[in-house]
C-alpha positions in Angstrom: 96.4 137.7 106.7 99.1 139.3 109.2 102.7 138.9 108.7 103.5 136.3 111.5 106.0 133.4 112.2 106.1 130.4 114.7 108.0 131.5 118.1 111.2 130.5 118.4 111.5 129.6 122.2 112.3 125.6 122.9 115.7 124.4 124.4 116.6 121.1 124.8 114.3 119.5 127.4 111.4 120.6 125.8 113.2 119.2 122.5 113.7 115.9 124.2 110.7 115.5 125.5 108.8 115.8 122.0 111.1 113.0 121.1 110.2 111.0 123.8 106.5 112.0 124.1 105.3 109.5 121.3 107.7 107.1 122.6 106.3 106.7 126.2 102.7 106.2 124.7 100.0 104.0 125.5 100.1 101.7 122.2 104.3 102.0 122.4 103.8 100.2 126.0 100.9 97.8 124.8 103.3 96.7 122.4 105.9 96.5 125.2 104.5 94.2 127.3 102.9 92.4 124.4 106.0 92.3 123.1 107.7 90.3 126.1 104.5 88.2 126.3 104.7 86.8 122.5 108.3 87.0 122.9 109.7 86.0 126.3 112.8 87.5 127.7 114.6 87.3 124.2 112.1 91.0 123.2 115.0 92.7 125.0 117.1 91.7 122.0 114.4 92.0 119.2 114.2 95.6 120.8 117.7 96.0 120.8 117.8 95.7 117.4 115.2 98.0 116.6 117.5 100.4 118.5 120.0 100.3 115.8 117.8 100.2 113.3 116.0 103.9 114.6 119.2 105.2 115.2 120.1 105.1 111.7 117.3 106.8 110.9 117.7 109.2 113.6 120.5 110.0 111.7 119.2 110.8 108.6 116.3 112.9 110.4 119.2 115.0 112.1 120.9 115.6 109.1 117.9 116.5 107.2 116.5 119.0 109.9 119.3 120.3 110.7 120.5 121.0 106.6 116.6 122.3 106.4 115.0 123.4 109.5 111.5 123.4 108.4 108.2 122.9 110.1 107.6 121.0 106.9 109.6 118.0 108.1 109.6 115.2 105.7 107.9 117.2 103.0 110.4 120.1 103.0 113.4 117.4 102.9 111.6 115.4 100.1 110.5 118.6 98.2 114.3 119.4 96.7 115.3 116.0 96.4 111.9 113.8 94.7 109.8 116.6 94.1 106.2 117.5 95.4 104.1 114.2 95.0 106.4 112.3 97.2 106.6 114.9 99.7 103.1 115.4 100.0 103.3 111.4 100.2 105.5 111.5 102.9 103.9 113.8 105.5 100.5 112.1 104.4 101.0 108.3 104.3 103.7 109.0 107.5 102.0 110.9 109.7 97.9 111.6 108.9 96.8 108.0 108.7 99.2 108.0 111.9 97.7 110.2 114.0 94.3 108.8 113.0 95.2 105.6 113.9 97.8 105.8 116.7 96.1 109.3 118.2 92.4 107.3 118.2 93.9 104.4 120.1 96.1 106.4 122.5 92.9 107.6 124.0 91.3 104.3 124.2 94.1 103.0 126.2 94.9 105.8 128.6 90.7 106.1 128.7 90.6 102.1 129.6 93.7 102.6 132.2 91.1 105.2 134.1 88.2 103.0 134.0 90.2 100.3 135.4 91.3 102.5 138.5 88.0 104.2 138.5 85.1 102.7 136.7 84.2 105.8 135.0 83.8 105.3 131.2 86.6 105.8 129.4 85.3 107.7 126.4 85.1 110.7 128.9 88.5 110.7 130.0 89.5 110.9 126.1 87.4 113.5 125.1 88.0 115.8 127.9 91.6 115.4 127.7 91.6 116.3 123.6 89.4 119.6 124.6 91.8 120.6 127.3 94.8 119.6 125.2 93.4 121.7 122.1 93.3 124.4 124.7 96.7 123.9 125.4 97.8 123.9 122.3 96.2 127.4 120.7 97.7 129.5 123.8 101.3 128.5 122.3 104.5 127.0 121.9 105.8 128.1 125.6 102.4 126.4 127.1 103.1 123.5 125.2 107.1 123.4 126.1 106.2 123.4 129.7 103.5 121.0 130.0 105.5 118.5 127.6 108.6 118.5 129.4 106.8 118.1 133.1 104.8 115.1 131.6 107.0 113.1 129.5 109.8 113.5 131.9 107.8 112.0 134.9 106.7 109.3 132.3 110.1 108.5 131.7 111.4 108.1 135.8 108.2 106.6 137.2 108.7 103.3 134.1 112.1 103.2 135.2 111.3 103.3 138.6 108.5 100.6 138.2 111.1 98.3 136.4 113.9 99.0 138.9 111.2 98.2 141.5 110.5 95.0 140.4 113.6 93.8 139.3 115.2 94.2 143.2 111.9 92.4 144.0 111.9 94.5 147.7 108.1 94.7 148.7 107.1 93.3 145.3 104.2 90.2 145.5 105.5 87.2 144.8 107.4 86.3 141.7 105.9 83.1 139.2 107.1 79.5 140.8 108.3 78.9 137.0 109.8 81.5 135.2 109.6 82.0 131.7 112.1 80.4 128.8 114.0 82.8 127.6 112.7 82.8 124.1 109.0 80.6 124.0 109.3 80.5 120.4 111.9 79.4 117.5 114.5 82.0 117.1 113.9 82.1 113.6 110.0 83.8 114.2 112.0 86.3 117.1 112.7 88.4 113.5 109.3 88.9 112.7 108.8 90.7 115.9 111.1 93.1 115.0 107.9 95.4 113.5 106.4 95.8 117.0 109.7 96.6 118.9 110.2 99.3 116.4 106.6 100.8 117.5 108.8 101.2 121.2 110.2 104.0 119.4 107.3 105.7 117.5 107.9 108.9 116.9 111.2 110.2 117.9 111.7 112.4 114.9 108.5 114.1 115.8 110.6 116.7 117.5 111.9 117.5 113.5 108.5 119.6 112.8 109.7 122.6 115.8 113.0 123.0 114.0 111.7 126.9 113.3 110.5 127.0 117.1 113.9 125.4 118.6 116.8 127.3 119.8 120.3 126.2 117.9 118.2 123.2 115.7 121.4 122.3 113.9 122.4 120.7 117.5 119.6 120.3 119.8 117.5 118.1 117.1 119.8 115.4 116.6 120.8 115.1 120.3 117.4 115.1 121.8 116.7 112.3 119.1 119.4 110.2 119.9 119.3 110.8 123.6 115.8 110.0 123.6 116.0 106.8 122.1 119.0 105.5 124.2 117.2 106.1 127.0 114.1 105.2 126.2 115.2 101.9 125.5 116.9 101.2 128.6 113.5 102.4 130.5 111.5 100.2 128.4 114.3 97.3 129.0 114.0 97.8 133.0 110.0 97.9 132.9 109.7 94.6 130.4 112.1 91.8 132.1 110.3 92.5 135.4 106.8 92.1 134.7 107.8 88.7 133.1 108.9 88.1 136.6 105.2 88.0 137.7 102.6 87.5 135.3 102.6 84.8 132.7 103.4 85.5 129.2 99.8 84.7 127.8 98.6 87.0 130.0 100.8 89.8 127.9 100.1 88.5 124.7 95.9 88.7 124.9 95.4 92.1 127.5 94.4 95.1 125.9 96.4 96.8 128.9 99.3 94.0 129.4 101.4 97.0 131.0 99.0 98.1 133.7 98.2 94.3 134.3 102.2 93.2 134.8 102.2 96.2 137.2 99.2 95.0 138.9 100.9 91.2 139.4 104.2 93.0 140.2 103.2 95.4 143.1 99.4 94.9 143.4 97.5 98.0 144.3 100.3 100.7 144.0 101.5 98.9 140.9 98.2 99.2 139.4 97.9 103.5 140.3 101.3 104.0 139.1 101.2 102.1 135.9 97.6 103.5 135.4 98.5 106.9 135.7 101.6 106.5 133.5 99.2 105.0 130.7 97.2 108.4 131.4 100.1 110.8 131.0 101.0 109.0 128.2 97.4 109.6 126.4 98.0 113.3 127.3 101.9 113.4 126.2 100.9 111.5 122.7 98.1 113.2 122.0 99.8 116.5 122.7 102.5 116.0 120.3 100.2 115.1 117.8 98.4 118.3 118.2 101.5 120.6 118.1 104.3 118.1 115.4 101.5 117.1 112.5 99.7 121.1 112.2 103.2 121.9 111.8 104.0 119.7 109.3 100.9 120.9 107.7 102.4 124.2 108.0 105.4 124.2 106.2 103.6 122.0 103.5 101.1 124.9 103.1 104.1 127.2 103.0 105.1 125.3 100.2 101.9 125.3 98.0 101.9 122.0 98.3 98.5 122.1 100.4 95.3 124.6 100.6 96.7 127.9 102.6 94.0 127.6 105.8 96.6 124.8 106.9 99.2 128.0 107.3 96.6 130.7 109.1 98.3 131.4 112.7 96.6 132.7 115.5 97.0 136.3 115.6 98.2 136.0 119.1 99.5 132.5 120.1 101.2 132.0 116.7 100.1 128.5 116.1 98.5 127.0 113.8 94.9 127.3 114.3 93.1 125.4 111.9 95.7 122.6 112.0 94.9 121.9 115.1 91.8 121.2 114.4 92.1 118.9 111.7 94.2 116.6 113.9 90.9 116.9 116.4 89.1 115.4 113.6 90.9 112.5 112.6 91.4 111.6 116.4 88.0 111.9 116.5 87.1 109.0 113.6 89.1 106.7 115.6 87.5 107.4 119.2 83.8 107.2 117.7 84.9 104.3 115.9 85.6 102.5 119.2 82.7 104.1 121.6 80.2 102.5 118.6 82.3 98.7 118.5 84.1 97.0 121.3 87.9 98.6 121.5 89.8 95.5 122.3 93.5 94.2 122.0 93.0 93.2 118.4 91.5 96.7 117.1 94.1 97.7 118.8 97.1 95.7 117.1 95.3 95.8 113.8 95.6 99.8 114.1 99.1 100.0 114.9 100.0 98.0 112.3 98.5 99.7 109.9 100.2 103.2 111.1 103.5 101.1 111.2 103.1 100.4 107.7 102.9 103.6 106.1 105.1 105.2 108.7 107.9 102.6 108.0 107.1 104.2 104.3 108.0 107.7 105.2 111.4 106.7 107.1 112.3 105.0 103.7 111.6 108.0 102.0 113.9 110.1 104.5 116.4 108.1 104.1 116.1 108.2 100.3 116.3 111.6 100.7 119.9 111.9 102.2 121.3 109.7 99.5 119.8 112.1 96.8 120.8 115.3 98.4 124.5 113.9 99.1 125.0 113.1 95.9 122.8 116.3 94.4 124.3 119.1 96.4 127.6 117.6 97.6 128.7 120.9 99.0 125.9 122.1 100.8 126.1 123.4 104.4 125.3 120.5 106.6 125.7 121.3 110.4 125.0 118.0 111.0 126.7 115.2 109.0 125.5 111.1 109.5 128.6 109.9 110.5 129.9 106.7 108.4 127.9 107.8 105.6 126.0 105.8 103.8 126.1 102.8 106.2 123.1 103.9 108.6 120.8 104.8 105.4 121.7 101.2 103.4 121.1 99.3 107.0 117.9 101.9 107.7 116.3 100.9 104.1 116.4 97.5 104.2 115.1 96.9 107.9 112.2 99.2 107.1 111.4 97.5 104.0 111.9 93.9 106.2 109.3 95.2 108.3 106.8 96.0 105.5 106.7 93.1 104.2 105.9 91.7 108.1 103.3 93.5 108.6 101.6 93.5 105.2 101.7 89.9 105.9 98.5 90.1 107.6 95.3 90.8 105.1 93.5 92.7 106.6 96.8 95.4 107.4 97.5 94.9 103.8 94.0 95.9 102.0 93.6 99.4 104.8 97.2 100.6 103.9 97.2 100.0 100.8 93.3 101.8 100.5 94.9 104.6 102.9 98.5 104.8 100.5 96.2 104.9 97.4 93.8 107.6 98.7 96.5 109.8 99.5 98.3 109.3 96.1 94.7 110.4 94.9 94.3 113.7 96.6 97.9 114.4 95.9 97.9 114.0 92.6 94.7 115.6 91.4 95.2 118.8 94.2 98.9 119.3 92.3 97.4 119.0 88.9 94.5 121.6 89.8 97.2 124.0 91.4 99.2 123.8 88.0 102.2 121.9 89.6 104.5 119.6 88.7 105.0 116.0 89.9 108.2 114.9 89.9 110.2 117.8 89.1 111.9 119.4 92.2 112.4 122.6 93.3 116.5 124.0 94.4 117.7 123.2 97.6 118.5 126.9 97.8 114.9 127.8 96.5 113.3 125.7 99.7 115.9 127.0 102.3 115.3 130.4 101.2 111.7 130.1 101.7 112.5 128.1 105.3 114.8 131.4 106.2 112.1 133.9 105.2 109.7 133.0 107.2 111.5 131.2 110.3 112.7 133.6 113.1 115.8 133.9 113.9 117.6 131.9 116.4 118.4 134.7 118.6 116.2 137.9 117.7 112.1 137.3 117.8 111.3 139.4 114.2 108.5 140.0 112.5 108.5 138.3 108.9 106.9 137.2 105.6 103.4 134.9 106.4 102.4 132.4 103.3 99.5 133.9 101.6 102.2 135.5 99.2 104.0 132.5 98.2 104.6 131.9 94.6 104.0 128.0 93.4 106.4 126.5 91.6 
């Protein structure tokens, strides 16, 4: 195995728009407009709220990645303050059952926007994207910087755009003789939707993972995570008060495609190709940062001994990480044949987000854990970035999240497949630490895991060759 390291070569756009790539996704907007169609008007507060909520975990994410800029993410921050079984937890319950889940149905929806323009099936669209994106993916982290930024940025003006349009209501068709209330239902249930406004921002941290492929991490991490979710709220807030301008909010509520179909009634024709071809990038900017955040993730745990070593093989070449890759390819793949064998509609596709919120939500607990532990473990650590009014946003984060388990675990059938999924994981982890002679609970030195981050990450401002992960001790 050669002596390689991941290419240090992203600034901030490309940073920002791996924050924002997950967020303008096809489920995020599904549950946008769903959102506003079980909610009324009153979603732009429920939404609101979830903005302060992910902000407070957006800062515990920046001042995680930026104390340890690993590809490792939440498994390198976990590792020195739980230990190894909740690290490998973390990345698995947060992020593989989510990209099964959230990756699978991204496809659908972007595949279904195309069928609607075109009437071509939409299983092709998905799978030729996910070959040409895998592509994509193995020439690089400079491909991948360039075609991210284009695509999430142009996501990001053409919603606002749509939602500016229809709110001056210039050339728009016409608006509903009755608008709607407000808030259609009790205050008092507005809370419970406070699960799917948090989906609006799925994925902001997801820009954590390229910490050892980012220019000047320390800084450009936690502003393109903030940044990203300020504005990707105010986007969101333009689009979903004008389609409830035009279409009625039952409409929303039972549409597999509720934002292509409020563009439709907005601006008719044009509507219908804009939105459309938003829900399209969107497939390609999810599914994209799926492929190059989670192999990452998969990376650094690898680095760790904390997973089999193929996960950390890099492309002699490209520098990324090959096999990785793949493996995301296959669990997109159980979701997408999945749906081509039953009929992908708007409940399998609620039922999956919810599921992928559940054990996400598990993993931002986790983080935040993880700050509160590390402060009080290593009180005079370098932190280059510190979450201001300490420990207010981690106390606020943990208790929304938890609120929002319980929400969603409500539902039975959300319940029995996380729970299945969490218990699977602890499984694998378990009996894969045992056989590798490691301990559970007991966690390594901050100092031991930044070591190993600085070894093999290159420097910030000279491209070196280092140390690859074949060598790497266990602990």
């Amino acid at each position: 195995m050669s002596n390689l390291k991941l290419n240090r070569s992203l600034g901030f756009w490309a940073a920002y728009s791996t924050s924002v790539g997950l967020v303008v996704s096809g489920t995020a907007m599904v549950a946008l407009a769903n959102g506003y169609g079980v909610s009324g008007p009153a979603f732009s507060i429920v939404a609101l709220g979830a903005l302060l909520v992910i902000l407070c975990v957006a800062l515990s994410y920046s001042e995680l990645a930026a104390m340890l800029p690993g590809a490792g993410m939440i498994g390198e921050y976990t590792l020195p303050a739980l230990g190894k079984l909740p690290a490998l937890f973390a990345v698995l319950a947060g992020y593989i059952v989510l990209v099964g889940t959230d990756g699978g149905t991204n496809m659908i929806i972007g595949g279904q926007s195309l069928e609607r323009l075109t009437g071509a099936p939409w299983y092709l669209f998905s799978l030729g994207i996910l070959a040409l994106l895998v592509a994509i993916n193995l020439k690089g982290i400079e491909v991948f910087g360039r075609v991210q930024t284009t695509l999430a940025i142009t996501m990001m003006l053409l919603l606002g755009a749509v939602g500016a349009w229809g709110l001056t209501g210039f050339g728009t068709l016409a608006p509903l003789e009755q608008q709607p209330a407000f808030s259609p239902v009790p205050v008092s249930q507005q809370f419970s939707h406070l699960s799917l406004a948090i989906w609006l921002f799925i994925g902001m941290e997801f820009v954590a993972p390229l910490a050892e492929e980012v220019k000047n991490p320390g800084r450009t991490i936690p502003l393109a995570m903030i940044v990203g979710c300020a504005s990707i709220w105010f986007v969101d807030l333009l689009f979903g008060l004008s389609i409830t301008r035009y279409i009625g909010l039952d409409a929303l509520a039972a549409s597999t495609i509720p934002h292509v179909d409020g563009a439709a009634a907005m601006l008719g024709t044009p509507g219908l190709i804009i939105m459309g071809g938003i829900s399209i990038l969107a497939a390609v900017t999810t599914c994209d940062t799926y492929l190059v955040a989670v192999p990452r993730m998969l990376y650094g745990l690898s680095r760790e001994g904390l997973l089999p070593k193929i996960f950390c093989w890099l492309h002699p070449r490209a520098r990324t990480p090959w096999f990785g890759i793949f493996f995301v390819v296959g669990l997109i793949m159980i979701v997408l044949l999945y749906a081509m064998a039953n009929h992908a509609d708007i409940a399998l596709i609620t039922m999956m987000i919810s599921v992928a919120c559940t054990t996400w939500l598990l993993s931002y607990v986790i983080a935040q854990i993880d700050v509160l532990v590390l402060r009080r473990r290593y009180p005079q650590a370098r932190r280059p970035f510190k979450t201001p009014f300490y420990p207010l946003p981690q106390v606020i984060g943990i208790g929304a999240c938890l609120y929002m388990i319980t929400t969603l675990a409500s539902d039975p059938q959300v319940l029995f497949i996380a729970t299945l999924c969490a218990s699977l994981i602890i499984l694998f982890a378990v009996l894969y630490l045992k056989s590798t002679g490691q301990a559970l609970f007991s966690p390594p030195s901050l100092e031991e895991v930044l070591r190993r981050i600085e070894e093999r990450a290159e420097s910030s401002s000279v491209a070196s060759p280092g140390n690859n992960c074949a060598q790497l001790k266990l602990q």
